[in-house]
C-alpha positions in Angstrom: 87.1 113.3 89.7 88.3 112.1 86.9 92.2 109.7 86.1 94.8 111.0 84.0 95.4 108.7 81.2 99.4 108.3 79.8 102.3 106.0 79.7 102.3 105.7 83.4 98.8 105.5 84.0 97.4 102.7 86.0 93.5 101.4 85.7 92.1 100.8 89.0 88.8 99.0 89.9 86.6 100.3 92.6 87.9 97.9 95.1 91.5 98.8 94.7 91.1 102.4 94.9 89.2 102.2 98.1 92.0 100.0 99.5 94.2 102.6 98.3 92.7 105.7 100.0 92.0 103.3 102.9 96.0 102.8 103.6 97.0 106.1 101.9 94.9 107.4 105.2 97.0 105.6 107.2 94.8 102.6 108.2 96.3 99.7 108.5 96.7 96.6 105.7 94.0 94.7 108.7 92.0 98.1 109.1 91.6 97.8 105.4 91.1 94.2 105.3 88.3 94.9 107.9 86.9 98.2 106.1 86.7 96.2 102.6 85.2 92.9 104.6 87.7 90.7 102.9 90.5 88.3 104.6 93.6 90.0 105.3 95.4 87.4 102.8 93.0 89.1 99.8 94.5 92.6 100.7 98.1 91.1 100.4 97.2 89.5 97.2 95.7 92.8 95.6 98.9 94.8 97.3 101.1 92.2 95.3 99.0 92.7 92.1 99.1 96.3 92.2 103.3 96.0 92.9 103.9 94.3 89.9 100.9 96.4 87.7 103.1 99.4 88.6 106.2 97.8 88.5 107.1 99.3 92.0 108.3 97.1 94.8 106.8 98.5 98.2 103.5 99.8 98.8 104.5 103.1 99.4 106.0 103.7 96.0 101.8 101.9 94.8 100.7 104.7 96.9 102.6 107.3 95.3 102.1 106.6 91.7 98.5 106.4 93.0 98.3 109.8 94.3 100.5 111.1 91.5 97.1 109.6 88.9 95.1 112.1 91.3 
């Protein structure tokens, strides 16, 4: 699979697109914290990273841009 490239386009490490697919799948930001073995507060930091990378302000918006790079 590979990411569109553009103005819009995002890179994304391994780690955030697996925290991606993990919440886009509905699991919760602990379920993910859990599934990526990392404190929840490191899932709310890479959230906020990602926000301001895609100059969105809520998660869901991260989420769609995300699936949009599909």
């Amino acid at each position: 699979m590979c990411e569109r490239t553009g103005p819009d386009h995002v890179e994304l490490d391994r780690d955030d697109r697996h925290l991606l697919d993990l919440l886009g799948a509905g699991t919760s930001a602990t379920g993910a914290a859990e599934g990526l073995g990392v404190p929840l507060a490191e899932v709310a930091r890479r959230l906020t990273a990602l926000r301001a990378r895609y100059g969105v302000t809520s998660t869901r918006e991260v989420l769609e841009h995300y699936r949009s790079q599909r």
